[in-house]
ROFIMI-912573 format. One line per field, with one value per residue (C-alpha): residue in three letters; residue number from 1; x, y negated, z negated. Coordinates in Angstrom, 1 decimal, m for minus. Last residue first. Layout:
r <- [ALA ...];
k <- [NUM ...];
x <- [X ...];
y <- [Y ...];
z <- [Z ...];
***
This chain:
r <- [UNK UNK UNK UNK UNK UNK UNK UNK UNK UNK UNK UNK UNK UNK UNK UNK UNK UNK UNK UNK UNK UNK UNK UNK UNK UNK UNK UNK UNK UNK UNK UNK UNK UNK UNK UNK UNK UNK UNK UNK UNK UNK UNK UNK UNK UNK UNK UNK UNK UNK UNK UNK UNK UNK UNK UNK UNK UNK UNK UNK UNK UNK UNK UNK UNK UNK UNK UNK UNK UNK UNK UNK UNK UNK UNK UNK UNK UNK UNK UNK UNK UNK UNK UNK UNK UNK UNK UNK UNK UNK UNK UNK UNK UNK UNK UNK UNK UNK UNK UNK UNK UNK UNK UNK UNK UNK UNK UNK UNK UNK UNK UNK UNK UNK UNK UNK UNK UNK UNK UNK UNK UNK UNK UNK UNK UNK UNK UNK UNK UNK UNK UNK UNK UNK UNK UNK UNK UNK UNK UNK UNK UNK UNK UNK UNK UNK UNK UNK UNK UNK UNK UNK UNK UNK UNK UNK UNK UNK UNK UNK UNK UNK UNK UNK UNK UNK UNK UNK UNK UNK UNK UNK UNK UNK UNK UNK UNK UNK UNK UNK UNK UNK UNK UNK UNK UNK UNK UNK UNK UNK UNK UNK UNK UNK UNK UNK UNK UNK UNK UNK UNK UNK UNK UNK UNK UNK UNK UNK UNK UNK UNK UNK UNK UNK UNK UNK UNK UNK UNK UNK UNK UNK UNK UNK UNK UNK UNK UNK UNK UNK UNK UNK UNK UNK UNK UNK UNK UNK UNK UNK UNK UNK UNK UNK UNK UNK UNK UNK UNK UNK UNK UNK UNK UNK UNK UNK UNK UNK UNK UNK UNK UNK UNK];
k <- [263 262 261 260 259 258 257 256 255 254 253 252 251 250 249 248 247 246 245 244 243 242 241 240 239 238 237 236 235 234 233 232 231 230 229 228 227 226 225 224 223 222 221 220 219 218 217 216 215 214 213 212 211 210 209 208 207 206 205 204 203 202 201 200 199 198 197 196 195 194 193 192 191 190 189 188 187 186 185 184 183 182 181 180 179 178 177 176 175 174 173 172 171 170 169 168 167 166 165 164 163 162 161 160 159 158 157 156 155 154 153 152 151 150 149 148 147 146 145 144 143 142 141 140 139 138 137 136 135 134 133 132 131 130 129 128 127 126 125 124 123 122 121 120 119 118 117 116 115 114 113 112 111 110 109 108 107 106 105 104 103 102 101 100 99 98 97 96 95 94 93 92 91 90 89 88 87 86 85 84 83 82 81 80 79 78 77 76 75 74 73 72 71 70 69 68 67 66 65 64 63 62 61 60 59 58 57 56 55 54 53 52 51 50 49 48 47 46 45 44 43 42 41 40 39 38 37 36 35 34 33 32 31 30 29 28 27 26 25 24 23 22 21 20 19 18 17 16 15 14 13 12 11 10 9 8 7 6 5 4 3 2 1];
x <- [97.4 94.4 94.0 95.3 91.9 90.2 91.3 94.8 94.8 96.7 99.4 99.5 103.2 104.7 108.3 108.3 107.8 106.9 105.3 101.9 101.0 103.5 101.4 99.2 102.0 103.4 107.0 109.7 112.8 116.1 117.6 120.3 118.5 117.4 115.1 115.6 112.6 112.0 108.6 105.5 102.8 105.2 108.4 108.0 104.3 104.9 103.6 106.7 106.3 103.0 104.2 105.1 101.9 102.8 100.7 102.7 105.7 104.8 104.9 107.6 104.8 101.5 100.7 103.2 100.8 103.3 103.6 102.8 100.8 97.6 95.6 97.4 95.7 96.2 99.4 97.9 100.3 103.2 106.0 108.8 110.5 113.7 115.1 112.4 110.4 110.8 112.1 112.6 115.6 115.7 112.1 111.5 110.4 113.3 114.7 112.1 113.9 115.5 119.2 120.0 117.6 113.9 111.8 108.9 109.3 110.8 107.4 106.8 105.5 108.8 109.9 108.8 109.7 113.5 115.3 115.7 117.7 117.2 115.3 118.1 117.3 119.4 117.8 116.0 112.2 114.0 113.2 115.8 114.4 116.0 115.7 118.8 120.8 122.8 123.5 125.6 123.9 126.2 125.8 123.2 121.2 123.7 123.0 120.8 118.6 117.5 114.8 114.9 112.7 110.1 107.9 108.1 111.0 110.6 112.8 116.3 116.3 113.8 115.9 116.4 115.3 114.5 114.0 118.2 117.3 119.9 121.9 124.0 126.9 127.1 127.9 130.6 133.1 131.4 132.1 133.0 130.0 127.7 127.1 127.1 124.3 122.2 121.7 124.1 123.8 120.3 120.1 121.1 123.0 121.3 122.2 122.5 122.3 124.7 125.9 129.3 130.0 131.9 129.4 126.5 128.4 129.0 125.3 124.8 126.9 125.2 121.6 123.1 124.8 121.8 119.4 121.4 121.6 117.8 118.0 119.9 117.3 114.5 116.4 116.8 113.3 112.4 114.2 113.0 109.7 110.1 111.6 108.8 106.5 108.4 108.4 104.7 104.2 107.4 106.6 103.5 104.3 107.0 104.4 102.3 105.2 105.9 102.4 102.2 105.3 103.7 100.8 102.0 104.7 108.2 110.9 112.6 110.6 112.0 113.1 110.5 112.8 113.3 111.4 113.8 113.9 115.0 116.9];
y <- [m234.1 m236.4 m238.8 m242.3 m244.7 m245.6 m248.7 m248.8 m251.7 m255.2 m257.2 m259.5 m259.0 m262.1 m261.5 m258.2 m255.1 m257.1 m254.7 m254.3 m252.2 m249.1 m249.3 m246.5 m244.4 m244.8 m246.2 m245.0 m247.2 m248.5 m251.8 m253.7 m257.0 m255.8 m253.0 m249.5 m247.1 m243.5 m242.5 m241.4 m238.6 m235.7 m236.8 m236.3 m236.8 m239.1 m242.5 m244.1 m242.5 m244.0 m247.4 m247.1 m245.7 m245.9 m247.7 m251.1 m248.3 m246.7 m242.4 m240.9 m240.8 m241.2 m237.4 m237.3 m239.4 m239.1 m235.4 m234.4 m237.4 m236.6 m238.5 m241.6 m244.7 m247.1 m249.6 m253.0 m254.2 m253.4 m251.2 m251.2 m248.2 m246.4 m243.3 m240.7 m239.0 m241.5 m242.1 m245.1 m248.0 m251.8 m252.7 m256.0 m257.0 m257.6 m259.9 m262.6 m264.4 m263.1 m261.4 m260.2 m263.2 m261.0 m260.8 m261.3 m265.1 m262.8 m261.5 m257.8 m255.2 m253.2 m252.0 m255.5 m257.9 m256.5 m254.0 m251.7 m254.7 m257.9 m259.6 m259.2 m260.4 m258.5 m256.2 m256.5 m255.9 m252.4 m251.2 m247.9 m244.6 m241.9 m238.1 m237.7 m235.5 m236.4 m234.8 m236.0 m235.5 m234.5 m238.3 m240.7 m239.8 m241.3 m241.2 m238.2 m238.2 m235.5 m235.3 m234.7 m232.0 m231.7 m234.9 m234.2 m234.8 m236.3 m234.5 m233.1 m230.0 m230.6 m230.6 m229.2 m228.1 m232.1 m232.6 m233.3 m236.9 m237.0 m239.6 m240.0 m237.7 m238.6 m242.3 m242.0 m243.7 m246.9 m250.1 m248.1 m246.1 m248.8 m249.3 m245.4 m245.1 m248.0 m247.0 m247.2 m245.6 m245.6 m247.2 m250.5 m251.8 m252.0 m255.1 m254.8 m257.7 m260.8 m262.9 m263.3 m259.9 m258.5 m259.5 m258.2 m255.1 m254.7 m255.2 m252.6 m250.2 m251.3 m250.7 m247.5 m246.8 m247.5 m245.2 m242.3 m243.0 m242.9 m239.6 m238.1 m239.1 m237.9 m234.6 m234.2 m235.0 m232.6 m230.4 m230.9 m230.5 m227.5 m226.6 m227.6 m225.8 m223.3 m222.8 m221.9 m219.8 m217.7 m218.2 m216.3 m213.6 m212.8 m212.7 m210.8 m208.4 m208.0 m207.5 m204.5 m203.1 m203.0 m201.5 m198.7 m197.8 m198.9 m196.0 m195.8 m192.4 m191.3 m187.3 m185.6 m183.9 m180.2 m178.7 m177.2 m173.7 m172.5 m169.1];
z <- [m297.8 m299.3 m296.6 m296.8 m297.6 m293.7 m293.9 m296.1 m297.9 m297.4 m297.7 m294.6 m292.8 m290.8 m291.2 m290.9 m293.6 m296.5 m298.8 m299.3 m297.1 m298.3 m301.4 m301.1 m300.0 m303.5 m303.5 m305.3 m306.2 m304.2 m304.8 m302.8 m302.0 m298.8 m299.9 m300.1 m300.1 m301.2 m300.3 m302.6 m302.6 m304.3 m303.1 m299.2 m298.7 m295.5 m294.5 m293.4 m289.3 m290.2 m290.4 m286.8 m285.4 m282.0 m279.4 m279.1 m279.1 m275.7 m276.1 m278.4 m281.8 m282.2 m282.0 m285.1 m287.4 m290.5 m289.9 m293.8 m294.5 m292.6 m290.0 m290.1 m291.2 m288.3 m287.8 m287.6 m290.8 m288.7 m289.0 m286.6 m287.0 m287.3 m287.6 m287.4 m289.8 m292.6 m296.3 m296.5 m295.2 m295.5 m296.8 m297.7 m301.2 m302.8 m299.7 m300.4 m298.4 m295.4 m295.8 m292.0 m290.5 m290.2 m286.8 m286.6 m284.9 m282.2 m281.3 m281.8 m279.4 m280.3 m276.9 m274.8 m277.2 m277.9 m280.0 m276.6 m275.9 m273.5 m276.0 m278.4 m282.2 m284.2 m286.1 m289.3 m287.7 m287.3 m290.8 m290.7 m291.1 m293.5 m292.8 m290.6 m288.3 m285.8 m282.5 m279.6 m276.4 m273.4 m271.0 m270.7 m273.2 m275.8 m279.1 m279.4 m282.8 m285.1 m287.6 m290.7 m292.0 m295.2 m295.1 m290.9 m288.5 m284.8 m282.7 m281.0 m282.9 m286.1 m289.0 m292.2 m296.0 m296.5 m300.1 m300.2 m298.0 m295.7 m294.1 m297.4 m296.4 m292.8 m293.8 m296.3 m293.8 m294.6 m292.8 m289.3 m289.5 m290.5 m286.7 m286.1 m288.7 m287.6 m283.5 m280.7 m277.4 m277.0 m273.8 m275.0 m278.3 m281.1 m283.5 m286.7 m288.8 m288.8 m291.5 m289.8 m289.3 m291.8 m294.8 m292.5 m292.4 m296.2 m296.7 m294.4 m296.3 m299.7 m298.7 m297.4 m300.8 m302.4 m300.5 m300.7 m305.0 m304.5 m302.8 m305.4 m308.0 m306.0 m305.7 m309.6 m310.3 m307.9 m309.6 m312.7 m311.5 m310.1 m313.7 m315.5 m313.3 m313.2 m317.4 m318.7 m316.1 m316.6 m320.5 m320.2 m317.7 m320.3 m323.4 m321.3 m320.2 m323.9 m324.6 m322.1 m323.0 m326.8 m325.5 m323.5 m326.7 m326.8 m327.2 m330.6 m331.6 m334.6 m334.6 m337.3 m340.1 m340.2 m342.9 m345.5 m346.3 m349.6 m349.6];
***
């Protein structure tokens, strides 16, 4: 009887070195892609913050439209501020407050270049919370001398004060990207000591002390800020730059002395 020799079984397995390469080549393309895709999605939330922008830019236009060719005016005590006066022109209001590179909010606070902050509209009685991550230029409210928009909280003159649609209205800042809502920026404002805070020591003390452009001054898309001007269009600002736009009526364009920090 002939006896064949039992074939060898195939071994379909991978070997140490091939699973080696394949991680590799894996390892490779990982690297190769998050990068692109972090900055696809930062992309995507820089674009979704600019729409934000827009429609705010648009909602106060609206409101200057319905009254008279006026701005905002606060009303005293804290018990109205710029999203509950555009409110009742744009019911969309809560869903464009937010900047989506914020993860979140700081409970009843500043926010940073990653949190909103949080604002109580009426200290007078429970607090109302609302979250935000956009800061209104307050050198465009309604000139009330008696108001917490007046001399003695913004240590501004009147003459620096804007008219609702000022001249020049593409180069003056509406709303940006900001660690608190509003702020009187002025060219005096120091260079803050890092651009993740925006000079939070500074801040919730006596405003002629506060560094109001620094509550601008934030790293919150890459080293830039999200800005809507008057005449209805948004675009992205480099920190650098922030001095030479026209934040009050009076603004000198100038550098930053001391140069910005690097983080």
């Amino acid at each position: 009887m002939c006896k064949y020799a039992r074939p060898r079984r195939l071994n379909s397995g991978f070997s140490m070195a091939e699973l080696l390469v394949s991680i590799g080549i894996i390892a490779l393309l990982v690297a190769i892609l998050l990068p692109v895709l972090s900055h696809a999605q930062e992309s995507a939330r820089r674009t979704a913050c600019l729409s934000n922008l827009r429609q705010l830019s648009a909602a106060y236009q609206i409101y200057v439209s319905s009254n008279g060719g006026q701005g905002i005016g606060y009303a005293r005590h804290y018990e109205g501020v710029w999203f509950e006066a555009l409110r009742a022109e744009y019911g969309n209001i809560d869903q464009v407050r937010v900047c989506p590179a914020t993860a979140g909010a700081v409970s009843g606070d500043f926010g940073d270049a990653s949190r909103s902050w949080t604002y109580d509209t009426n200290l007078h009685t429970v607090p109302e919370r609302n979250i935000g991550s956009y800061g209104f230029n307050a050198w465009l409210i309604r000139w009330d001398p008696q108001s917490r928009g007046g001399e003695q909280y913004s240590g501004g003159p009147a003459s620096s004060y804007f008219p609702a649609n000022p001249a020049e209205s593409n180069l003056v800042p509406l709303f940006g990207d900001c660690t608190w809502a509003d702020a009187w920026a002025r060219e005096t404002d120091p260079t803050p000591p890092n651009l993740i805070d925006g000079d939070r020591s500074s801040q919730g003390h006596d405003a002629p002390n506060e560094n109001m452009l620094g509550r601008f001054t934030i790293t919150r898309h890459g080293r830039n800020i999200n800005v809507a001007f008057v005449d209805g269009h948004a675009e992205t600002v480099h920190l650098e730059s922030l001095k030479h736009l026209k934040w009050h009526a009076g603004f000198v364009n100038q550098e930053w002395t001391p140069p910005l920090p690097a983080k």
